[in-house]
C-alpha positions as CSV (number, residue, x, y, z in Angstrom):
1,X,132.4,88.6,133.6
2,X,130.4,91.3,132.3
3,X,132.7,92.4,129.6
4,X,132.6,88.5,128.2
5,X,129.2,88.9,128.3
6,X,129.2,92.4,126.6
7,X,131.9,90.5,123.8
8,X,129.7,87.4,123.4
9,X,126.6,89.5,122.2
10,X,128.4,91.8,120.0
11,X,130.2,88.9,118.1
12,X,126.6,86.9,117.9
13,X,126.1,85.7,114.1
14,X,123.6,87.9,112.1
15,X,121.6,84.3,111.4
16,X,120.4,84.3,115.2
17,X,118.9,87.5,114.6
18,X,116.5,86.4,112.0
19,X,114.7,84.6,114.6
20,X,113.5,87.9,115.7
21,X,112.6,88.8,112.8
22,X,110.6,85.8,112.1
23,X,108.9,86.1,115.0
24,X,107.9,89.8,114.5
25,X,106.5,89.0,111.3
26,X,104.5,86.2,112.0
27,X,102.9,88.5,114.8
28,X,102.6,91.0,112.2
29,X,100.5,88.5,110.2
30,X,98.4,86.9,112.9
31,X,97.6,90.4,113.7
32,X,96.7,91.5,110.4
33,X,94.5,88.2,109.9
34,X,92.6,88.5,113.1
35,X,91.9,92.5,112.6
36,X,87.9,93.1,111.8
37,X,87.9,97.1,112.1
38,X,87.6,97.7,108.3
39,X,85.4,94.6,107.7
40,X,82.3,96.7,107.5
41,X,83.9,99.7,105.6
42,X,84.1,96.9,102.9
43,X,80.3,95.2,103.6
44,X,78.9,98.7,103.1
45,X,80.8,99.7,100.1
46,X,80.2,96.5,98.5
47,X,76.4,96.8,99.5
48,X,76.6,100.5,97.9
49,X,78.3,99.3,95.1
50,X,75.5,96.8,94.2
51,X,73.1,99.0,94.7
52,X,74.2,101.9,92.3
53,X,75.0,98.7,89.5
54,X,71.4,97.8,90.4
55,X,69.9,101.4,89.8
56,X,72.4,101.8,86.6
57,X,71.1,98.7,85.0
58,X,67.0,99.9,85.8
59,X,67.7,103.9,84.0
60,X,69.8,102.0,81.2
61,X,66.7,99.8,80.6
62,X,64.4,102.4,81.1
63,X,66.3,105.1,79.0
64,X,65.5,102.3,76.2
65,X,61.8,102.0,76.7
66,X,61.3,105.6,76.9
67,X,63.3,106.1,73.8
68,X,61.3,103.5,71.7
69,X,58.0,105.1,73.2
70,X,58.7,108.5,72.5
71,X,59.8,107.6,68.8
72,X,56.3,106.2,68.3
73,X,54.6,108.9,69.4
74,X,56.8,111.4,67.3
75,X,56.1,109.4,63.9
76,X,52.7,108.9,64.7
77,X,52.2,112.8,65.1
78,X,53.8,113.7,61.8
C-alpha cells in the first residue's frame, strides 16, 4: 500500500504542480500589495524632492534678478 502510494506521486503529471505554483504567486502578490513598510521612505523622498525643485526654482529666479541688478549698477558706475 505504501509503495502504490509512493508510485502514484512520483508519476503525478507536471500540470498538477502548477497549482502550487499559482498559488505561491498569488500569495507572493497579495503580500507585495498589502506591504506599507517602504510607503513613507517614498512620502519623504518625494516631499524632499519637492522641496529642493522648490528652492532650485527660487536661486534660479533670483540668480536672474541679482544679475540684472548688479549689471545696472556696473554701467551706471562707469
Amino acid at each position: 500500500m505504501v509503495g502504490r502510494r509512493w508510485e502514484a506521486e512520483e508519476t503525478r503529471p507536471v500540470v498538477a504542480s502548477c497549482t502550487f505554483w499559482e498559488h505561491s504567486m498569488k500569495n507572493l502578490v497579495a503580500r507585495f500589495v498589502k506591504d506599507e513598510s517602504g510607503a513613507t521612505a517614498i512620502e519623504y523622498g518625494l516631499i524632499a524632492a519637492g522641496i529642493a525643485l522648490a528652492i532650485i526654482t527660487v536661486v534660479n529666479n533670483l540668480g536672474s534678478t541679482l544679475n540684472t541688478k548688479f549689471t545696472s549698477i556696473s554701467t551706471s558706475l562707469k
